[in-house]
Backbone bond lengths (Angstrom), bond angles and torsions (degrees), N, CA, C in turn:
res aa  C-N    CA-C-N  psi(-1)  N-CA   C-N-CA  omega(-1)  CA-C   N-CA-C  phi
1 X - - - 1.453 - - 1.525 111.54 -
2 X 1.518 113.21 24.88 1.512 99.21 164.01 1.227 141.81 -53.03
3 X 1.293 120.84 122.21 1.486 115.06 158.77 1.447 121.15 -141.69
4 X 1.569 96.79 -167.60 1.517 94.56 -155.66 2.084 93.42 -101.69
5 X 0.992 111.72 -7.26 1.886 121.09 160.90 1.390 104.46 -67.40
6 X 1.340 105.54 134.29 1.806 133.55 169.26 1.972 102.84 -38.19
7 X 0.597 123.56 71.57 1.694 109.14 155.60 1.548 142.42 -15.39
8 X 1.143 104.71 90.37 1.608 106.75 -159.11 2.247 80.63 -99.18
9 X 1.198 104.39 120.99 1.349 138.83 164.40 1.721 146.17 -59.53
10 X 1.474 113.25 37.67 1.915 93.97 -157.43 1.288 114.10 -98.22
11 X 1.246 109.78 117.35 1.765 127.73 170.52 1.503 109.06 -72.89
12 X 1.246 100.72 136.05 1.721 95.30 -167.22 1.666 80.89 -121.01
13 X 1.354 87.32 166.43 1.899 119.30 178.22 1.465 110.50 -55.32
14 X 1.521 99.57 169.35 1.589 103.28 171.20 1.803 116.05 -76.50
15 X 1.307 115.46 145.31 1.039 128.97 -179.55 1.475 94.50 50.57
16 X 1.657 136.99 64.63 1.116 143.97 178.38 1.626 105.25 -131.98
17 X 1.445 132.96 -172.91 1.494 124.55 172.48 1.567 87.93 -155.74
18 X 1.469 89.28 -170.00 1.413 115.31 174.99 1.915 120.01 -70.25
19 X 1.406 97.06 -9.87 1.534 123.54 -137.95 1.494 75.88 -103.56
20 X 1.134 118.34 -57.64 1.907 120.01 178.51 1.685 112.38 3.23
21 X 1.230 122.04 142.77 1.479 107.61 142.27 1.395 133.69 -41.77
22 X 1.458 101.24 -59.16 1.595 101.86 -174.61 1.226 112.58 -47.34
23 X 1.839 114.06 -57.53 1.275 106.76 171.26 1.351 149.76 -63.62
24 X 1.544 107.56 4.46 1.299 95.28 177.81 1.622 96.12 -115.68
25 X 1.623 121.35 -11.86 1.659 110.26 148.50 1.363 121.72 -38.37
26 X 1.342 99.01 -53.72 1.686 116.88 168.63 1.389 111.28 -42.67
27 X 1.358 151.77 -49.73 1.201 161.28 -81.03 1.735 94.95 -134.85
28 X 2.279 92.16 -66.57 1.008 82.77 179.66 1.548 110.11 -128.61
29 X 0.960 116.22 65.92 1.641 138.11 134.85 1.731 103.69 -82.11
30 X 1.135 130.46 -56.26 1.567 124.04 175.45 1.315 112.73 -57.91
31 X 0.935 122.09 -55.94 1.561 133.23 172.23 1.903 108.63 -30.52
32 X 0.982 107.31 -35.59 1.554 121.87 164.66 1.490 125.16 -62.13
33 X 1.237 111.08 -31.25 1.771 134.31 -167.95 1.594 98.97 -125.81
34 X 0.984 110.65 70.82 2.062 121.00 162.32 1.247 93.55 -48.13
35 X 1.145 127.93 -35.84 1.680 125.45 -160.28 1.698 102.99 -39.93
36 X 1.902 123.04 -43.17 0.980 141.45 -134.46 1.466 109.76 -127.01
37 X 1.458 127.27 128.12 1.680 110.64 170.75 1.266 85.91 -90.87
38 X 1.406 88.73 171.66 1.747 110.44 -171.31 1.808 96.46 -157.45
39 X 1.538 112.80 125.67 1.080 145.28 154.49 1.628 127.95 -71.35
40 X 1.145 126.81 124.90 1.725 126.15 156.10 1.028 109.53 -128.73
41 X 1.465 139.01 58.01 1.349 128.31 148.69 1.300 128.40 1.22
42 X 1.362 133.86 92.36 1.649 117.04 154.67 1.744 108.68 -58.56
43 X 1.546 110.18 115.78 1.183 121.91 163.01 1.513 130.16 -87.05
44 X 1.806 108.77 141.03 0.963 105.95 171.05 1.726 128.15 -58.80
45 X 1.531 99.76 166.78 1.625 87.65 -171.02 1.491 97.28 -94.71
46 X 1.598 127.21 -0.24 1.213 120.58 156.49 1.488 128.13 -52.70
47 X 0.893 148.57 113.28 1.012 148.81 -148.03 2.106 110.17 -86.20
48 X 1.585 97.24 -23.19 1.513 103.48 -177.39 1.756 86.55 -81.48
49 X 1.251 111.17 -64.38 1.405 137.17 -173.14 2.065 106.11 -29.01
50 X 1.780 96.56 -46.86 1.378 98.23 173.69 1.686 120.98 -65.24
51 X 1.072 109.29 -52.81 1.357 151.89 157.39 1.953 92.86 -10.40
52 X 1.277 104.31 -72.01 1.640 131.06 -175.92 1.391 94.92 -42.20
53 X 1.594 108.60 -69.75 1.509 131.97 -169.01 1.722 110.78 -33.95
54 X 1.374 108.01 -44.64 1.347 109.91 -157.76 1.765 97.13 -114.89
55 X 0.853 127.15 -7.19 1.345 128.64 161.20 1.343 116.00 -71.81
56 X 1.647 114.81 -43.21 1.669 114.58 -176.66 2.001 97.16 -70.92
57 X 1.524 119.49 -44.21 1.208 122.36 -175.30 1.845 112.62 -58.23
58 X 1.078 120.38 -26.40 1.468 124.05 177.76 1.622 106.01 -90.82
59 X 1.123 112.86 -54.83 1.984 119.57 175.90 1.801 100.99 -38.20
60 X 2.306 112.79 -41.50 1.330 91.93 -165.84 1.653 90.79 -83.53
61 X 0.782 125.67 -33.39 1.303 128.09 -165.28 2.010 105.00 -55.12
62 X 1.557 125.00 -22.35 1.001 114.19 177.03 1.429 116.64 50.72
63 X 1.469 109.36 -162.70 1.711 119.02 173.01 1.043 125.45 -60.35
64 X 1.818 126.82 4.27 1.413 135.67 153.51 1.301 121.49 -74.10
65 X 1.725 120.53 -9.11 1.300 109.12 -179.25 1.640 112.89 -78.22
66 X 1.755 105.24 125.32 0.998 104.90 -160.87 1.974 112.04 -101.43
67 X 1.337 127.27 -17.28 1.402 125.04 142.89 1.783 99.48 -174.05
68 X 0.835 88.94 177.08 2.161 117.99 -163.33 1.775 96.81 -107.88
69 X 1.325 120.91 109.68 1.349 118.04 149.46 1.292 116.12 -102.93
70 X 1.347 110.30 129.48 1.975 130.07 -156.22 1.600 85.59 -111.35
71 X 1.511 125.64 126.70 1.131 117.73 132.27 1.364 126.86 -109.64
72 X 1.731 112.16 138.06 1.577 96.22 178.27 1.593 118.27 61.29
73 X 1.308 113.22 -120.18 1.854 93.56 -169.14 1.771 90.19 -96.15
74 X 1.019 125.06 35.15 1.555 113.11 178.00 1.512 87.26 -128.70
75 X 1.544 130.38 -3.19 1.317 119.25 146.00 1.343 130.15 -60.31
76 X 1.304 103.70 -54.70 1.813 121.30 169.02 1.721 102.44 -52.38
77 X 1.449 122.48 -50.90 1.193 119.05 161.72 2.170 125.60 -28.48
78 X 1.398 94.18 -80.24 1.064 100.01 161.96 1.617 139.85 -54.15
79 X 1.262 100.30 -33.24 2.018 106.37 151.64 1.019 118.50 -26.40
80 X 1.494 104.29 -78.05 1.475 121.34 -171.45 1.782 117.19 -54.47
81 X 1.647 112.66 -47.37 1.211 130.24 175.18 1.792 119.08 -63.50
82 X 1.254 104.52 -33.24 1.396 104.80 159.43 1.216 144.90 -60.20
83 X 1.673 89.44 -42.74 1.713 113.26 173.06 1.972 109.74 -76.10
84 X 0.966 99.37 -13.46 1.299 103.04 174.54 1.569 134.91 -97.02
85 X 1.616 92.04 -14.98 1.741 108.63 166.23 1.438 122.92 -121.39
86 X 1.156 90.90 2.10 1.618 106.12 -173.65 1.772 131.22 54.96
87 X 1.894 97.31 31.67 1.092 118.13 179.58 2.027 126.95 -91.85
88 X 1.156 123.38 152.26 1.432 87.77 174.58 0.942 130.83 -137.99
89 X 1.522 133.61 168.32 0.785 126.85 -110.49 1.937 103.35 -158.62
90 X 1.698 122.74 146.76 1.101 155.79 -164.78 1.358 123.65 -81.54
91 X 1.303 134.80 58.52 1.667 111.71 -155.14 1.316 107.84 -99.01
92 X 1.652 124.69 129.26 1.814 117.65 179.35 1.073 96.37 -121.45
93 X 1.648 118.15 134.24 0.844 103.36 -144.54 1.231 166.53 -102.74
94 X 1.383 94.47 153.97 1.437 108.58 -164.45 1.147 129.94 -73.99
95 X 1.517 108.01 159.74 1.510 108.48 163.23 1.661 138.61 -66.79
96 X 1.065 117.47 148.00 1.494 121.49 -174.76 1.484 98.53 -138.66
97 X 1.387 95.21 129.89 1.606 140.36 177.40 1.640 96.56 34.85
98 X 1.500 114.22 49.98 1.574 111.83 179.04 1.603 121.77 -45.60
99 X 1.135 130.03 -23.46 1.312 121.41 -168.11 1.667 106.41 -73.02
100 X 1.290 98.69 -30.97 1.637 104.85 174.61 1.929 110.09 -84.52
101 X 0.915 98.45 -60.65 1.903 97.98 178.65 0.512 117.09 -53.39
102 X 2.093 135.36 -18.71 1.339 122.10 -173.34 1.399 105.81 -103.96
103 X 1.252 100.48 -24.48 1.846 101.51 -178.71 1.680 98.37 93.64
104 X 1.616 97.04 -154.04 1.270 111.45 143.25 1.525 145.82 -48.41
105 X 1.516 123.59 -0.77 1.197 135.09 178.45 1.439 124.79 -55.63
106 X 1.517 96.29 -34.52 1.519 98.87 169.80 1.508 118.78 -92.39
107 X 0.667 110.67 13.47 1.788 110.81 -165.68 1.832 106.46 -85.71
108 X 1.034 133.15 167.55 1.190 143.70 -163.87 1.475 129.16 38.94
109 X 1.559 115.22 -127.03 1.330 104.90 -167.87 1.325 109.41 -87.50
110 X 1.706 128.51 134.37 1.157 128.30 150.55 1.849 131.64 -128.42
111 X 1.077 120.99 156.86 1.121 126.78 -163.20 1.844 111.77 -119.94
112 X 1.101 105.76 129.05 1.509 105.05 -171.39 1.646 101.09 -93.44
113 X 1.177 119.95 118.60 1.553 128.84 -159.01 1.310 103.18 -93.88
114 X 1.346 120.90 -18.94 2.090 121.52 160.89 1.807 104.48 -62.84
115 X 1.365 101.13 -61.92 1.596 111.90 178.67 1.527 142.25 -80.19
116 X 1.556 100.03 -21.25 1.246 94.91 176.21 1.425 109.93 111.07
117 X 1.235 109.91 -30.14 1.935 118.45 -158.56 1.446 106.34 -68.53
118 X 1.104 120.37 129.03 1.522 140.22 162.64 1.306 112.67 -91.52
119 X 1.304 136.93 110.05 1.282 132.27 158.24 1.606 107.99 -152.56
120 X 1.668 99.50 175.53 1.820 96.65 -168.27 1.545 76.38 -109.52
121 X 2.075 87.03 142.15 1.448 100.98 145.19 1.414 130.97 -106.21
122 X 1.430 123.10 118.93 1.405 141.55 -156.96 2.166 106.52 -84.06
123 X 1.263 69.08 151.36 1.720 76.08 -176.41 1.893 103.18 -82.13
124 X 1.329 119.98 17.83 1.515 121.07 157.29 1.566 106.47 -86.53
125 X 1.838 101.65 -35.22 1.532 92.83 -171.05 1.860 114.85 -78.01
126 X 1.272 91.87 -21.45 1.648 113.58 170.45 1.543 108.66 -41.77
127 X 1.608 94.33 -74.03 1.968 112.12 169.37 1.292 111.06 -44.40
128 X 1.051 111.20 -42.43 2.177 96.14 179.80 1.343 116.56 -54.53
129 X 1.760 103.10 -51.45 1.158 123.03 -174.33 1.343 109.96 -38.74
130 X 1.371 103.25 -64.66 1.479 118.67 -169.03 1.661 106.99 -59.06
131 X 1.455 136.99 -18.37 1.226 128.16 149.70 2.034 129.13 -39.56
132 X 1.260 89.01 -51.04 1.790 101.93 171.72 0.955 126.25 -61.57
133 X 1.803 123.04 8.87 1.203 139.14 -166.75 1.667 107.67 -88.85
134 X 1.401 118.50 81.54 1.457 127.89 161.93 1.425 129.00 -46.29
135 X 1.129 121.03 85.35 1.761 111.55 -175.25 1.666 95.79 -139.28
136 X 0.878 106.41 133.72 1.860 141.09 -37.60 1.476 116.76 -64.09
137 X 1.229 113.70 157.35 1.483 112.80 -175.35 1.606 97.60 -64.01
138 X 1.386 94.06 142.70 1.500 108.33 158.07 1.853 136.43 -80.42
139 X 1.059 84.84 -42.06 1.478 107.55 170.65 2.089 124.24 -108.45
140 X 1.299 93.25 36.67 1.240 93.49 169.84 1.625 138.16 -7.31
141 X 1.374 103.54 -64.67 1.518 117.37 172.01 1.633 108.62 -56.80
142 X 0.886 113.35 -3.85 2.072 105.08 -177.71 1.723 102.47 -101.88
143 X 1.462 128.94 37.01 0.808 127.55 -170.41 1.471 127.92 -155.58
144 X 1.271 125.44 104.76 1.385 128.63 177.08 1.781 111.13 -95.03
145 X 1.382 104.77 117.57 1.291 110.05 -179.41 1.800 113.90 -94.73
146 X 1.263 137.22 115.90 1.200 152.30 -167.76 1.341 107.13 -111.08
147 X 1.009 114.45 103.60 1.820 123.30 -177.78 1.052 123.54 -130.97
148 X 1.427 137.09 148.20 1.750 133.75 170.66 1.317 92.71 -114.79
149 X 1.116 109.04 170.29 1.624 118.66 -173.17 1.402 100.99 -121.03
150 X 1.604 129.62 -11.39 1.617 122.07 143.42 1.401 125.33 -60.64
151 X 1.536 128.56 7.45 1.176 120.33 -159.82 2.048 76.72 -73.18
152 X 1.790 85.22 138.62 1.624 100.37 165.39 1.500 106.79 -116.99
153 X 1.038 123.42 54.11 1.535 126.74 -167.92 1.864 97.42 -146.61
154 X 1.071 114.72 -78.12 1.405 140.38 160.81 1.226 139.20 -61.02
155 X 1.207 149.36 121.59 1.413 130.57 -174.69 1.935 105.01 -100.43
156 X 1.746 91.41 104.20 1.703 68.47 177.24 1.315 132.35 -105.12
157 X 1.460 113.61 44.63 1.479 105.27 134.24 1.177 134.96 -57.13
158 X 1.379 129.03 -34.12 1.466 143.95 169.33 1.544 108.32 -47.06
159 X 1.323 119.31 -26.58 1.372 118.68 -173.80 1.642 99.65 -102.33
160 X 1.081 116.74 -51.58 1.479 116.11 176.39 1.342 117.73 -50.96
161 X 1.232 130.63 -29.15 1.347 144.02 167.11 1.787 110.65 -84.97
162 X 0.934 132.62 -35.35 1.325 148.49 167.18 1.729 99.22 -42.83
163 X 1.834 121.23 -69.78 0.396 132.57 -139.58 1.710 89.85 -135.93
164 X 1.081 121.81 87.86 1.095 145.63 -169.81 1.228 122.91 -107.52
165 X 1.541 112.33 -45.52 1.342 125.86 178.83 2.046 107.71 -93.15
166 X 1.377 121.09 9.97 1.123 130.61 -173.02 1.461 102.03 -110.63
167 X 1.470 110.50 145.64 1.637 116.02 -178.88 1.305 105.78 -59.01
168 X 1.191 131.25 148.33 1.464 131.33 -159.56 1.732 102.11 -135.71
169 X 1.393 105.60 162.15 1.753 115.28 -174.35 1.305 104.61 -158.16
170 X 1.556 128.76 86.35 1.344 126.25 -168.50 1.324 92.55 -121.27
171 X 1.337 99.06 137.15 1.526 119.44 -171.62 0.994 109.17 -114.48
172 X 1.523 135.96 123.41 1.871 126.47 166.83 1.774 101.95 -74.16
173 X 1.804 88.63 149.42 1.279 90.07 -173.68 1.843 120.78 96.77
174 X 1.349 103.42 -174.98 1.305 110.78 154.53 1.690 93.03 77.99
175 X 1.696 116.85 -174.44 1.690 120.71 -167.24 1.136 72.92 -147.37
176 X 1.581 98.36 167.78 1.383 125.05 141.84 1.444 145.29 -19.93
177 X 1.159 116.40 -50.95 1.518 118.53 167.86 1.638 93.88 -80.18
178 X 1.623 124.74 3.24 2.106 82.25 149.95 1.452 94.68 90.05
179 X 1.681 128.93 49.26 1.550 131.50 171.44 1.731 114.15 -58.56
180 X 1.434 103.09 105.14 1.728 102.57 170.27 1.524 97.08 110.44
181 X 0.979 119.39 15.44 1.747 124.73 -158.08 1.555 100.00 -75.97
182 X 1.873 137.50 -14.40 1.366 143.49 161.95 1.738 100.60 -59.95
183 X 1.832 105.75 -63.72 2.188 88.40 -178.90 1.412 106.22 -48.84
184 X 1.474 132.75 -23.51 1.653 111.51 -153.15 1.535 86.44 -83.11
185 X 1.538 145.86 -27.22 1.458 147.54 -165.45 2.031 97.31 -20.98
186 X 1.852 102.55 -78.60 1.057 92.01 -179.31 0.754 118.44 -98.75
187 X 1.414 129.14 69.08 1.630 116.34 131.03 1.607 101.18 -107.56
188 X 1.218 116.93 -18.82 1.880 120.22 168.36 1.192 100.76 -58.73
189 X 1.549 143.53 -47.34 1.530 154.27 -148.66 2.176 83.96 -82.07
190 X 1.161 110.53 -79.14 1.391 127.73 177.65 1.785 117.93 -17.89
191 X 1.777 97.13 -55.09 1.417 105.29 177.78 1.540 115.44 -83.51
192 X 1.304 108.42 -22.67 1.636 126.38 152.99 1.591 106.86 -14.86
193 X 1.676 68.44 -71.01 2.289 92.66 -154.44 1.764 105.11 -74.93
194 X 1.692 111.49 -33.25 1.531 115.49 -168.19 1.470 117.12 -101.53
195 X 1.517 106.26 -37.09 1.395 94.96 177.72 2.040 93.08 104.73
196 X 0.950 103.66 -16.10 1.794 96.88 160.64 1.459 87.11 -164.87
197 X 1.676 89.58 -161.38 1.716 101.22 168.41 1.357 105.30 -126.19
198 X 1.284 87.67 172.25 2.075 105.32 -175.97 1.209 103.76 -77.25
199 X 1.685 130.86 143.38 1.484 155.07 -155.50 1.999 82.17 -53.05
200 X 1.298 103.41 -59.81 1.794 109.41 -159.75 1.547 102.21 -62.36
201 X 1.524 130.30 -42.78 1.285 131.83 174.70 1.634 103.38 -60.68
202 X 0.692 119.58 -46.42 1.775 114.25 -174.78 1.188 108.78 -94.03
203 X 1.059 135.61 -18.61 1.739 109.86 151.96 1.480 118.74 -93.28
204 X 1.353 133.64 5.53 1.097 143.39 175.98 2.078 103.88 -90.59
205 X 1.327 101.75 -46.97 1.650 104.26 152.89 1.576 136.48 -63.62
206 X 1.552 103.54 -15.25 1.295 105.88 -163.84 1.486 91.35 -98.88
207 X 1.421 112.53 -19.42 2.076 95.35 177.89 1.483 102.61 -115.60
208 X 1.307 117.47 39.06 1.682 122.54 134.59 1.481 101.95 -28.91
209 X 0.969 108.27 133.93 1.512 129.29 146.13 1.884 137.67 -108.56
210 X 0.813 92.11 56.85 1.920 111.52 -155.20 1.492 78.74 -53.49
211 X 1.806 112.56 158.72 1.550 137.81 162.06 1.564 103.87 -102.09
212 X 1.235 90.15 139.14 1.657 92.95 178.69 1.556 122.56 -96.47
213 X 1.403 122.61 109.75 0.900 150.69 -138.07 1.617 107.99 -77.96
214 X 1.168 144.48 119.70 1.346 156.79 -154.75 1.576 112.17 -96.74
215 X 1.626 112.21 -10.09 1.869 105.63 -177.85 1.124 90.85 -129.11
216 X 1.535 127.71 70.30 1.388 104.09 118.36 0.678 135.59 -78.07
217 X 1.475 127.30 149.87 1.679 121.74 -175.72 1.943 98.46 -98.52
218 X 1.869 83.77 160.91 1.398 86.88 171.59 1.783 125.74 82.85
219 X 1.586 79.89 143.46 1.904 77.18 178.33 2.180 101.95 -76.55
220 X 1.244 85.29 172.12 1.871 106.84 -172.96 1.483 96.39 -42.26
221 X 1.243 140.26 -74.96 1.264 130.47 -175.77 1.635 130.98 -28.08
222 X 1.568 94.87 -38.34 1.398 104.75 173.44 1.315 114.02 -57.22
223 X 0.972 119.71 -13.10 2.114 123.71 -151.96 1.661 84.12 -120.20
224 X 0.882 112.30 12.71 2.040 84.35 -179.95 1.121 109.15 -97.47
C-alpha cells in the first residue's frame, strides 16, 4: 500500500475490528481529506503476530507515515511503534503496561464479537506483550493523550501519569469506547500536521461533555 500521501494509522483494541465504531468514524472522517491514505488493519489477536502487521504497514509507509491513532491496547501498540520511528502519535484511551494492570484478565478463552473468532489468549502471548512496555516515554512530545475519566475498563490515571510530559485531553465523564470520539477527528488531524493544538482547539476539546454510552458489549477484556 505504498504511497506518496501522509499515512494516517488506526490500531484498534483487543478483540476489536475494523467494523468498530471508532473505526469506521475513523474511516470516514479520512475519506473527507484525499490529501491522506489511511490504513485499518484488522489485527491479529496474536499479539507478536499484530505487532508484525503494523510494523510491515509503517516500514512501507516510510517518511510518509503521517501519525498512529492507538485505541485502548492499540494505544500501548502505538507507544511502542512511535518510540521506535519517531512518529506521532494519538492515544484514546489507552492501555498502559496491561499485562501487569490487568492481571489475569486476559488469559484464556476469548471471542472477538465484530468477527466471530474464538481463540485462547495464553500467558506466552501475555509475556510478549509485556515486552512493549515503554516506561518512561522517550519522546514525550509525539503524543496526544485523549482520555475520559468514565472509562470503566481502564483506569486513566495510569495514562495521565504515564504520560505526563505529553499534551493531554481529559474529559470528565464519557466510557471506554471514547463518547464523541468523531468531534475529537480534527483535533487528531491538527496535532497530526502541528505537533499540538491551538489554545481555542484544546480548550474547546477539553469542555466536551461526552454521554456515557450504555452498549458496550462484553465483559472488560473485550474492550481493551
Amino acid at each position: 500500500m505504498t504511497s506518496s500521501r501522509p499515512l494516517i494509522l488506526y490500531i484498534h483494541g483487543f478483540n476489536s475490528s475494523p467494523a468498530s465504531a471508532k473505526a469506521q468514524d475513523f474511516i470516514d472522517f479520512c475519506h473527507q481529506h484525499p490529501d491522506y491514505a489511511v490504513a485499518v488493519p484488522a489485527l491479529s489477536h496474536d499479539p507478536q503476530q499484530a505487532l508484525a502487521q503494523l510494523d510491515d504497514l509503517i516500514r512501507e509507509a516510510g517518511e510518509h507515515i503521517h501519525v498512529l491513532v492507538g485505541s485502548s491496547l492499540g494505544g500501548y501498540y502505538a507507544t511502542w511503534l512511535a518510540e521506535k520511528y519517531g512518529c506521532r502519535a494519538a492515544l484514546v484511551n489507552p492501555a498502559v503496561s496491561p499485562a501487569k494492570t490487568l492481571g489475569e484478565e486476559f488469559l484464556g478463552p476469548q471471542k472477538n464479537l465484530y468477527t466471530g473468532e474464538e481463540y485462547e489468549f495464553t500467558r506466552a502471548h501475555a509475556e510478549f506483550l509485556d515486552t512493549l512496555d515503554v516506561n518512561p516515554i522517550q519522546s514525550p512530545g509525539n503524543f496526544l493523550l485523549l482520555v475520559q475519566t468514565g472509562d470503566e475498563v481502564l483506569d486513566y490515571q495510569l495514562a495521565v501519569t504515564r504520560y505526563a510530559q505529553s499534551l493531554q485531553v481529559v474529559q470528565e465523564g464519557g466510557s471506554h469506547r471514547y463518547e464523541g470520539f468523531a468531534a475529537m477527528l480534527p483535533a487528531i488531524l491538527e496535532f497530526a500536521e502541528t505537533g499540538t493544538l491551538a489554545p481555542d482547539t484544546l480548550a474547546a476539546v477539553s469542555t466536551l461533555q461526552p454521554e456515557t454510552s450504555s452498549d458496550s458489549p462484553g465483559r472488560k477484556a473485550q474492550h481493551v
